[in-house]
mmJSON file of the N, C-alpha and C atoms, coordinates in Angstrom:
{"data_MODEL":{"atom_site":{
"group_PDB":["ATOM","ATOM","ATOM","ATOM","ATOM","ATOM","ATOM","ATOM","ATOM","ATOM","ATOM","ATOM","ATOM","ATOM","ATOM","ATOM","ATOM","ATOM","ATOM","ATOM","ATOM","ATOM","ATOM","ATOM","ATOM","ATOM","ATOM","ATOM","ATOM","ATOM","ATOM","ATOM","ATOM","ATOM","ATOM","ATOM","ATOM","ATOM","ATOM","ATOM","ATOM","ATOM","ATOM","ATOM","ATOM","ATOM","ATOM","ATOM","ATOM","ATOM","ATOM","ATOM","ATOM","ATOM","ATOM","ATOM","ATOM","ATOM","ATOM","ATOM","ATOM","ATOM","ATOM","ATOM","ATOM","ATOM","ATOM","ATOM","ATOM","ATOM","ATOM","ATOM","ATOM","ATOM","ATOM","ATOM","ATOM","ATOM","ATOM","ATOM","ATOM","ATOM","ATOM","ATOM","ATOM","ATOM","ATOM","ATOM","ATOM","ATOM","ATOM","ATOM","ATOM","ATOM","ATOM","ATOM","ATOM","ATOM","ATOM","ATOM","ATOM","ATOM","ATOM","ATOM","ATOM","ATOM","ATOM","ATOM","ATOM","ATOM","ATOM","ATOM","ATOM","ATOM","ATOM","ATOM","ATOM","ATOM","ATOM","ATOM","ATOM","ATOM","ATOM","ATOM","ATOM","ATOM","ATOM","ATOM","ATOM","ATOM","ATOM","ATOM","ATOM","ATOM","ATOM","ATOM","ATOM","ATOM","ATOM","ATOM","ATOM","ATOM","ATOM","ATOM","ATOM","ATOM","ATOM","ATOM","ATOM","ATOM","ATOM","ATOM","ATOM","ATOM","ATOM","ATOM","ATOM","ATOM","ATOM","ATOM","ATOM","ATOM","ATOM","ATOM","ATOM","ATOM","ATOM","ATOM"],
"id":[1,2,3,4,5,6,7,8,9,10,11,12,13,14,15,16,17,18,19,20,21,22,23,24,25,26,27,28,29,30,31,32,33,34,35,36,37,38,39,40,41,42,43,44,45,46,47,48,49,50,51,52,53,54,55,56,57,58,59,60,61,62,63,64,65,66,67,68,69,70,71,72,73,74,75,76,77,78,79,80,81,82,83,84,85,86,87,88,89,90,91,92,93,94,95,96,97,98,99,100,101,102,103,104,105,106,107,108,109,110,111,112,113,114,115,116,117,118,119,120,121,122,123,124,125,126,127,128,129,130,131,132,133,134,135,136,137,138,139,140,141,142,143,144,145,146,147,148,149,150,151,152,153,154,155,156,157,158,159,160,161,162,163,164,165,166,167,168],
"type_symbol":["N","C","C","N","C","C","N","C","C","N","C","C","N","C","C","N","C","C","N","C","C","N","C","C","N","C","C","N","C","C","N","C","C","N","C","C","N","C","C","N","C","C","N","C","C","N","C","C","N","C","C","N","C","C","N","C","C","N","C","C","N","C","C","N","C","C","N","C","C","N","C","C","N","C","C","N","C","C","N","C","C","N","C","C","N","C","C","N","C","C","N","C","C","N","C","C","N","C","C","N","C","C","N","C","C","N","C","C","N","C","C","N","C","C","N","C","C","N","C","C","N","C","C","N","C","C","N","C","C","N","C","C","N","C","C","N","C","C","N","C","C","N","C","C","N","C","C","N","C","C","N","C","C","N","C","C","N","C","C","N","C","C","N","C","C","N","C","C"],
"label_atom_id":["N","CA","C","N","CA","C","N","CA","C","N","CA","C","N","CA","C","N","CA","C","N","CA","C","N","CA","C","N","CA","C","N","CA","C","N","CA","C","N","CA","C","N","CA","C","N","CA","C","N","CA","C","N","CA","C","N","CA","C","N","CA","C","N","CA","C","N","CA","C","N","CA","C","N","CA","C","N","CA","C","N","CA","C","N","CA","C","N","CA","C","N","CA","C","N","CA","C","N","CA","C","N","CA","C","N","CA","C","N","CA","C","N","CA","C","N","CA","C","N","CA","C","N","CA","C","N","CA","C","N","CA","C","N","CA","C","N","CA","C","N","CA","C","N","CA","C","N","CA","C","N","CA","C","N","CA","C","N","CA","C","N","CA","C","N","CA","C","N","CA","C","N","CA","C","N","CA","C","N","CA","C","N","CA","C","N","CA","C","N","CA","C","N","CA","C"],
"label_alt_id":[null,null,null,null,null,null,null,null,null,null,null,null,null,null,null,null,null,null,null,null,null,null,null,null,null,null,null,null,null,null,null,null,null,null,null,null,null,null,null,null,null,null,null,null,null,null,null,null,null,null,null,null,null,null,null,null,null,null,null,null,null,null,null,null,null,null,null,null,null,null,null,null,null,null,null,null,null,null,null,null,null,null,null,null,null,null,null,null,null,null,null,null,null,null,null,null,null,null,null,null,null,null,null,null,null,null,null,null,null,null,null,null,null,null,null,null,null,null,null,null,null,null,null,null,null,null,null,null,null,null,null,null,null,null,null,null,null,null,null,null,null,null,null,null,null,null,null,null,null,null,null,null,null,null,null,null,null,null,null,null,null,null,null,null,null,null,null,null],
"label_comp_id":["UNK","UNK","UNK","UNK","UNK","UNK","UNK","UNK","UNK","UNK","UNK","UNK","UNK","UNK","UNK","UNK","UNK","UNK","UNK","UNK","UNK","UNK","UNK","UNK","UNK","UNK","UNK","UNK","UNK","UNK","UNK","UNK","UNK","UNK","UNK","UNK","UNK","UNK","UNK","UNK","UNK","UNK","UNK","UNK","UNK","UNK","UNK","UNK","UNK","UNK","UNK","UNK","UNK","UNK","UNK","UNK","UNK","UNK","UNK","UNK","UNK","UNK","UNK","UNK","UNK","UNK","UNK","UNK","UNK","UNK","UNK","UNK","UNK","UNK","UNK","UNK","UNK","UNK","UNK","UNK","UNK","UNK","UNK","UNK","UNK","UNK","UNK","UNK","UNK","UNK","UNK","UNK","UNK","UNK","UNK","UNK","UNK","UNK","UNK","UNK","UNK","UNK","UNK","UNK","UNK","UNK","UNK","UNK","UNK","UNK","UNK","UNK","UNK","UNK","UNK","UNK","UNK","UNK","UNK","UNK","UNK","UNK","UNK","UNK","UNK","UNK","UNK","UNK","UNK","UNK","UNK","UNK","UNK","UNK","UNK","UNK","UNK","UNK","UNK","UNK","UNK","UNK","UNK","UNK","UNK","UNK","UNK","UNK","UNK","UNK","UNK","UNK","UNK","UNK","UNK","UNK","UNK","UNK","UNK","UNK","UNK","UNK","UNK","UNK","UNK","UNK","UNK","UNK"],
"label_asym_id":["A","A","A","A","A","A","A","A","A","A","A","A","A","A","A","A","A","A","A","A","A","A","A","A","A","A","A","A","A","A","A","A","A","A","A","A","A","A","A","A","A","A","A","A","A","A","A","A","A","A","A","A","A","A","A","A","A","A","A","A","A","A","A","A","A","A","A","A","A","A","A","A","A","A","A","A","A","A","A","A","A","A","A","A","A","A","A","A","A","A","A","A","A","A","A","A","A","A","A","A","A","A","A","A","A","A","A","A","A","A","A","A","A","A","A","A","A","A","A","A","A","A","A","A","A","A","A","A","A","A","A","A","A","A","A","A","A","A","A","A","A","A","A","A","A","A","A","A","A","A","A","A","A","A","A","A","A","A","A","A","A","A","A","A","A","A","A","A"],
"label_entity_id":["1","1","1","1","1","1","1","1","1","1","1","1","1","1","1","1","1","1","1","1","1","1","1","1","1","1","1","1","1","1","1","1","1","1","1","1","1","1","1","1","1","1","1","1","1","1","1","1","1","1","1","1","1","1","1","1","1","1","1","1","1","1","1","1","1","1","1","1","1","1","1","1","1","1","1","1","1","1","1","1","1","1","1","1","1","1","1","1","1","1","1","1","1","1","1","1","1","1","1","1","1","1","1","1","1","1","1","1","1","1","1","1","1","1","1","1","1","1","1","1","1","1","1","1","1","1","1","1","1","1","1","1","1","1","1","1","1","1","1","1","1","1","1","1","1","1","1","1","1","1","1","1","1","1","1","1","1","1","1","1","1","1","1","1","1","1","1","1"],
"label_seq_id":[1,1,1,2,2,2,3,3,3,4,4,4,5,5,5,6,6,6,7,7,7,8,8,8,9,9,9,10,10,10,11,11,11,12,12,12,13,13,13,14,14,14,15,15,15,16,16,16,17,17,17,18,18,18,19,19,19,20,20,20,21,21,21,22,22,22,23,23,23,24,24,24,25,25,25,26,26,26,27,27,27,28,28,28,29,29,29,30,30,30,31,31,31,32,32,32,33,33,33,34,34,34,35,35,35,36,36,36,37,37,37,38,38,38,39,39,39,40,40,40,41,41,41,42,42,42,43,43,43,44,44,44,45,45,45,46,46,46,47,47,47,48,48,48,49,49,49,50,50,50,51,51,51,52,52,52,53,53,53,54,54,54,55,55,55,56,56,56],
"pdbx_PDB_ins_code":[null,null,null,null,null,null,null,null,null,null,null,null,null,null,null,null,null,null,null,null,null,null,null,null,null,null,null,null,null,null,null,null,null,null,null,null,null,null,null,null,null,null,null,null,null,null,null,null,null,null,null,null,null,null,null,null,null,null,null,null,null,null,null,null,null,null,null,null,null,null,null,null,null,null,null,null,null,null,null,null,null,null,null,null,null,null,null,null,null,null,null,null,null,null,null,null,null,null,null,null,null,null,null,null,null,null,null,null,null,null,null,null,null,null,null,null,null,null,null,null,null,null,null,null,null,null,null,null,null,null,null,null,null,null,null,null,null,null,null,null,null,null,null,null,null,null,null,null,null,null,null,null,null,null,null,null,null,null,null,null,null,null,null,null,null,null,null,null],
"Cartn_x":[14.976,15.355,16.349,16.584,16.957,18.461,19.574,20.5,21.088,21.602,21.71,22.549,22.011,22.627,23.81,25.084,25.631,25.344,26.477,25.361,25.341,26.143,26.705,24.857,24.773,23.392,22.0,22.244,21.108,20.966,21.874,22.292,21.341,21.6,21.396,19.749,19.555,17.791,17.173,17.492,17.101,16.945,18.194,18.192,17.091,17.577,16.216,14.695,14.621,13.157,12.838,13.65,13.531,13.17,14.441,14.939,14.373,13.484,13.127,11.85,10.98,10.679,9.067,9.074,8.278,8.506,9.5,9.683,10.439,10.535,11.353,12.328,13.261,13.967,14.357,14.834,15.208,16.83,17.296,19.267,19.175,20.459,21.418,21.755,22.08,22.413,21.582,20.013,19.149,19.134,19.407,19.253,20.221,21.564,22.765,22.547,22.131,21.762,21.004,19.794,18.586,19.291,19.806,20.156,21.89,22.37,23.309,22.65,21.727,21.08,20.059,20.128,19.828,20.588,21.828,22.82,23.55,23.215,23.647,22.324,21.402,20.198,20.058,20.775,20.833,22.083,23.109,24.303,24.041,23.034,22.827,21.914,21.662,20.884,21.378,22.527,23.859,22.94,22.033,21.167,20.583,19.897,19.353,20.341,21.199,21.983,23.251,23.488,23.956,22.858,21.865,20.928,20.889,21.137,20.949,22.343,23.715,24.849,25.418,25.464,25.665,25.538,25.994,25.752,26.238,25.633,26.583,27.776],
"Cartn_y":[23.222,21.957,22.249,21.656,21.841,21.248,22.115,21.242,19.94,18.793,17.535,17.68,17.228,16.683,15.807,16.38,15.571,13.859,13.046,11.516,11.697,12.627,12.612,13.649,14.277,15.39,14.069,13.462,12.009,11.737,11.359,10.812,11.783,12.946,14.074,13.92,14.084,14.041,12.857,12.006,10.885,10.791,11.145,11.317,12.426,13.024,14.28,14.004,12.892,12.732,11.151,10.525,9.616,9.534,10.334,10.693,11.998,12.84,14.198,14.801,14.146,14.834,15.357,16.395,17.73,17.485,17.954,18.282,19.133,20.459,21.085,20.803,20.715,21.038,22.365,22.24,22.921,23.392,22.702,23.066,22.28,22.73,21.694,20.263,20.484,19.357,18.338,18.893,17.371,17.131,18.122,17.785,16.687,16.98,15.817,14.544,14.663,13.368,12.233,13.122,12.154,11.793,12.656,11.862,11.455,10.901,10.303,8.972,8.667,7.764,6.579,7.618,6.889,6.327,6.793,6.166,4.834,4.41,2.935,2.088,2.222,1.59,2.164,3.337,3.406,2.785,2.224,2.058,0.865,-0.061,-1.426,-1.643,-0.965,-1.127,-1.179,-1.906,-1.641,-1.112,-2.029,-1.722,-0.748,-0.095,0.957,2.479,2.439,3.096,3.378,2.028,2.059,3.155,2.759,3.527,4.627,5.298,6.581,7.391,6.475,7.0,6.603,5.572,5.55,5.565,6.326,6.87,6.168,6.114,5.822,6.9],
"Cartn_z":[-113.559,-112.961,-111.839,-110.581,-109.579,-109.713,-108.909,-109.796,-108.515,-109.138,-108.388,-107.458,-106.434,-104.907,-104.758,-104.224,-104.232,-103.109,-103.38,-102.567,-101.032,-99.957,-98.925,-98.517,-99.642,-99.501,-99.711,-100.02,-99.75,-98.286,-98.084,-96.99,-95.614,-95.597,-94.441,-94.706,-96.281,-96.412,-95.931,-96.086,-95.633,-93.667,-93.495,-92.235,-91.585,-92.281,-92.105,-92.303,-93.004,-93.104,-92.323,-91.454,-90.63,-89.423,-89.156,-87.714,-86.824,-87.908,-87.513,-88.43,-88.762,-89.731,-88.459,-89.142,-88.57,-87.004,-86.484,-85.436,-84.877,-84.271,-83.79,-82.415,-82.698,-81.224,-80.742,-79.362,-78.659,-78.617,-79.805,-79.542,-81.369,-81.224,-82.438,-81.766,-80.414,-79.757,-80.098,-79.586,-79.682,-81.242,-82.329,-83.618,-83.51,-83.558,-83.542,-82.842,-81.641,-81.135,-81.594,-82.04,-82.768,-84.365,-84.88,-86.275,-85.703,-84.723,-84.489,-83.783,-83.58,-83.076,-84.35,-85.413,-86.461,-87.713,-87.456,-88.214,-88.02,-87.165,-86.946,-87.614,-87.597,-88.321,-89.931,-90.172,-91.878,-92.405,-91.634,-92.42,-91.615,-91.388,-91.475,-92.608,-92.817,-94.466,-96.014,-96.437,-97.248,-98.749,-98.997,-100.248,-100.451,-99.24,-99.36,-99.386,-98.481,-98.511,-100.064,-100.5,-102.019,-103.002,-102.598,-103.899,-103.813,-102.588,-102.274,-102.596,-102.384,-103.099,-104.285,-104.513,-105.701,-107.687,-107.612,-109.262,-110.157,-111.086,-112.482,-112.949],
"occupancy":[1.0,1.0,1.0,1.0,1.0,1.0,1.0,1.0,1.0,1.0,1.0,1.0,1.0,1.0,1.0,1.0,1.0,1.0,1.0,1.0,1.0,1.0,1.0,1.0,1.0,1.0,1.0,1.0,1.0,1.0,1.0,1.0,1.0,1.0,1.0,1.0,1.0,1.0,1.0,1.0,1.0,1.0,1.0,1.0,1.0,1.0,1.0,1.0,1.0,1.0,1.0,1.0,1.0,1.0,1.0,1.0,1.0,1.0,1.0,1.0,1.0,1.0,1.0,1.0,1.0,1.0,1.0,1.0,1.0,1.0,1.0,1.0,1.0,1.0,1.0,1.0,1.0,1.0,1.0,1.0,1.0,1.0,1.0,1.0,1.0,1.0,1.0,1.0,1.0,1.0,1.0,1.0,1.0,1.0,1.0,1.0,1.0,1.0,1.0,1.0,1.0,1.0,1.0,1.0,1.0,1.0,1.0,1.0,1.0,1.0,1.0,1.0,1.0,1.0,1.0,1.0,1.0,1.0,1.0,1.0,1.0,1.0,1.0,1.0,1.0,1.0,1.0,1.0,1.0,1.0,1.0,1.0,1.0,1.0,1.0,1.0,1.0,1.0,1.0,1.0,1.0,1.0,1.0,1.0,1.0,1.0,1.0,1.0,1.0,1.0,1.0,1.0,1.0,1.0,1.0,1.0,1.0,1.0,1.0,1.0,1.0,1.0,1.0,1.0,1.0,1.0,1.0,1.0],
"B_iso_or_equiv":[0.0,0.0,0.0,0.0,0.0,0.0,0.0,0.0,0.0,0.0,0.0,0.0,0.0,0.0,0.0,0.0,0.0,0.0,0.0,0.0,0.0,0.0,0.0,0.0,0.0,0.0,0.0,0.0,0.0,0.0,0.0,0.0,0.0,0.0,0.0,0.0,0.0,0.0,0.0,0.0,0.0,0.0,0.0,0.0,0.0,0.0,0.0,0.0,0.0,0.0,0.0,0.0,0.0,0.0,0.0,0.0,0.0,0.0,0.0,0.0,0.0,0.0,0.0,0.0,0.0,0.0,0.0,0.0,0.0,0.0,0.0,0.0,0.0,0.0,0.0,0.0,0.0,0.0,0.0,0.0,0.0,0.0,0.0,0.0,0.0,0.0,0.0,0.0,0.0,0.0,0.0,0.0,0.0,0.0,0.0,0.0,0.0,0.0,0.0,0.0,0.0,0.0,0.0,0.0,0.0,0.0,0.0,0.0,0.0,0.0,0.0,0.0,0.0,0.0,0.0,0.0,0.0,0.0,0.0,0.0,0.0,0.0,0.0,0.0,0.0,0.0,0.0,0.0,0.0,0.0,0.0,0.0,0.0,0.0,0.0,0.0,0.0,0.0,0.0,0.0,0.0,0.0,0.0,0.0,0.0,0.0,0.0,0.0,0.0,0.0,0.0,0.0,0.0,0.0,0.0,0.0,0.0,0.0,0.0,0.0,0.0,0.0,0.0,0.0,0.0,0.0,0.0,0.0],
"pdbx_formal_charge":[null,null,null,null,null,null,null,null,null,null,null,null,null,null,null,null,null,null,null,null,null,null,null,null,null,null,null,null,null,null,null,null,null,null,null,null,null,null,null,null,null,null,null,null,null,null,null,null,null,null,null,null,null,null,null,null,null,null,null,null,null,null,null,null,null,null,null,null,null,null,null,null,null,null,null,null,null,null,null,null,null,null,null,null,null,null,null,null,null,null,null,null,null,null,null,null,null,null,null,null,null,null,null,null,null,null,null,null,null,null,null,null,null,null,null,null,null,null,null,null,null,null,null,null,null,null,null,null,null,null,null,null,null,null,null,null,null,null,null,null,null,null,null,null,null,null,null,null,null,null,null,null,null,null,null,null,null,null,null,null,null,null,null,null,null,null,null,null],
"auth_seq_id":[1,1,1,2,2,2,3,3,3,4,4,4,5,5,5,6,6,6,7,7,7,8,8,8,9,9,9,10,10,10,11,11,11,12,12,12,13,13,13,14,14,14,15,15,15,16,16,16,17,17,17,18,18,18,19,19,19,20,20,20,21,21,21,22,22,22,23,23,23,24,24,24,25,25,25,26,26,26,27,27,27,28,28,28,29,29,29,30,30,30,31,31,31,32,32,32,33,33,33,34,34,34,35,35,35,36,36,36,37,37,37,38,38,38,39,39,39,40,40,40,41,41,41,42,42,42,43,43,43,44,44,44,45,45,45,46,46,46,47,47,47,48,48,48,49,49,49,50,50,50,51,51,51,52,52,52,53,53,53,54,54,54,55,55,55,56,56,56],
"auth_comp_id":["UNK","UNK","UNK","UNK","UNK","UNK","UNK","UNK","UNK","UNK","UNK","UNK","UNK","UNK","UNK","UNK","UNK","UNK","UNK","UNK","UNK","UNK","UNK","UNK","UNK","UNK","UNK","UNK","UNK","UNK","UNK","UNK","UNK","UNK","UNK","UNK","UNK","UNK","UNK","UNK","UNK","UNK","UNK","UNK","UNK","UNK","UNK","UNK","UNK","UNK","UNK","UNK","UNK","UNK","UNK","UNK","UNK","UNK","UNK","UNK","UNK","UNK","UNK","UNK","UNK","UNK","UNK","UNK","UNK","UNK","UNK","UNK","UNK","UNK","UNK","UNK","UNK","UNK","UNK","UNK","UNK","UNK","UNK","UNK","UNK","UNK","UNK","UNK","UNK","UNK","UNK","UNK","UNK","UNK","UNK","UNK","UNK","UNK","UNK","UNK","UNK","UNK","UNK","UNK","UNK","UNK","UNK","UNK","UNK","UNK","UNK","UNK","UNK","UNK","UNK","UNK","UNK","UNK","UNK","UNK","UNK","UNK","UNK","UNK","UNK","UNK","UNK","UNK","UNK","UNK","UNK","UNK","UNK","UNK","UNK","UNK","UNK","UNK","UNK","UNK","UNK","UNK","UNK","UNK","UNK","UNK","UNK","UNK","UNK","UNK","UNK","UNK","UNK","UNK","UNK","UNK","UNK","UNK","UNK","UNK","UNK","UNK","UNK","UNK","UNK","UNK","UNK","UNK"],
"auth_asym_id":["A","A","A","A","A","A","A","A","A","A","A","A","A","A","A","A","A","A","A","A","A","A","A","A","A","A","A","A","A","A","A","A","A","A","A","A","A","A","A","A","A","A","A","A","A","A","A","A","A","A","A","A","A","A","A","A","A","A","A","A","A","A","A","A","A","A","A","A","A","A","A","A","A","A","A","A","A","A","A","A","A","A","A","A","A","A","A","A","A","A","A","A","A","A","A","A","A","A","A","A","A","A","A","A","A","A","A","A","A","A","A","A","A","A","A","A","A","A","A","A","A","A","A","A","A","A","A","A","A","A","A","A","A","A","A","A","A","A","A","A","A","A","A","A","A","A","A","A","A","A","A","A","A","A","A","A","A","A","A","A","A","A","A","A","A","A","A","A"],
"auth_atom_id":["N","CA","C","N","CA","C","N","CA","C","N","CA","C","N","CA","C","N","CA","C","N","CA","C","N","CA","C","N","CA","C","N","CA","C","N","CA","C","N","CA","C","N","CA","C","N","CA","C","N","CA","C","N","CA","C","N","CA","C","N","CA","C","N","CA","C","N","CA","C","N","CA","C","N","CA","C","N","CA","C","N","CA","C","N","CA","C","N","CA","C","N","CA","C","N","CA","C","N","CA","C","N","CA","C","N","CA","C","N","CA","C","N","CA","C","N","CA","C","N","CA","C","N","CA","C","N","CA","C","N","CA","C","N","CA","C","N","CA","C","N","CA","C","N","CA","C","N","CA","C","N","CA","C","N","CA","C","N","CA","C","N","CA","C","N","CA","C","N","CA","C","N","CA","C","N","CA","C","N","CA","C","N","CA","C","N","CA","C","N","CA","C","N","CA","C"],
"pdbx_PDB_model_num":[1,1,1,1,1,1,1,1,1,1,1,1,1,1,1,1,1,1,1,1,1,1,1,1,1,1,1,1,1,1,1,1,1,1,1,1,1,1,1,1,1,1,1,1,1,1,1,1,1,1,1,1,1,1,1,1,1,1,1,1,1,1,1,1,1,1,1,1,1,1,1,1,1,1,1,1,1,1,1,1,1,1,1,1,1,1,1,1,1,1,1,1,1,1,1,1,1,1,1,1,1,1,1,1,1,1,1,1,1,1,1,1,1,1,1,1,1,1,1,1,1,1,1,1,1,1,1,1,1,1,1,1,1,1,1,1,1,1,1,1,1,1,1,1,1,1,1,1,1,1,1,1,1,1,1,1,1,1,1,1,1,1,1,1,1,1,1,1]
}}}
């Protein structure tokens, strides 16, 4: 069994599978940009974003 993610490690996967998924860039830069461009549309999402951090 894989051991659990902390919630901040949700967060990046998610982003990672939104904002980028199968695509390579050319820098870290454009990595940062594109998932800095999608964080204003995940942290308008309060519900979805709760589920993804918060634990019992």
């Amino acid at each position: 069994m894989p051991p659990e993610l902390n919630p901040q490690e949700h967060i990046w996967d998610e982003l990672r599978g939104k904002e980028s998924p199968s695509r390579v860039f050319d820098s870290l830069d454009g990595v940062t940009a594109q998932w800095e461009a999608g964080r204003p549309e995940m942290a308008a999402h309060h519900e979805a974003l709760r589920s993804l951090t918060a634990w019992s």
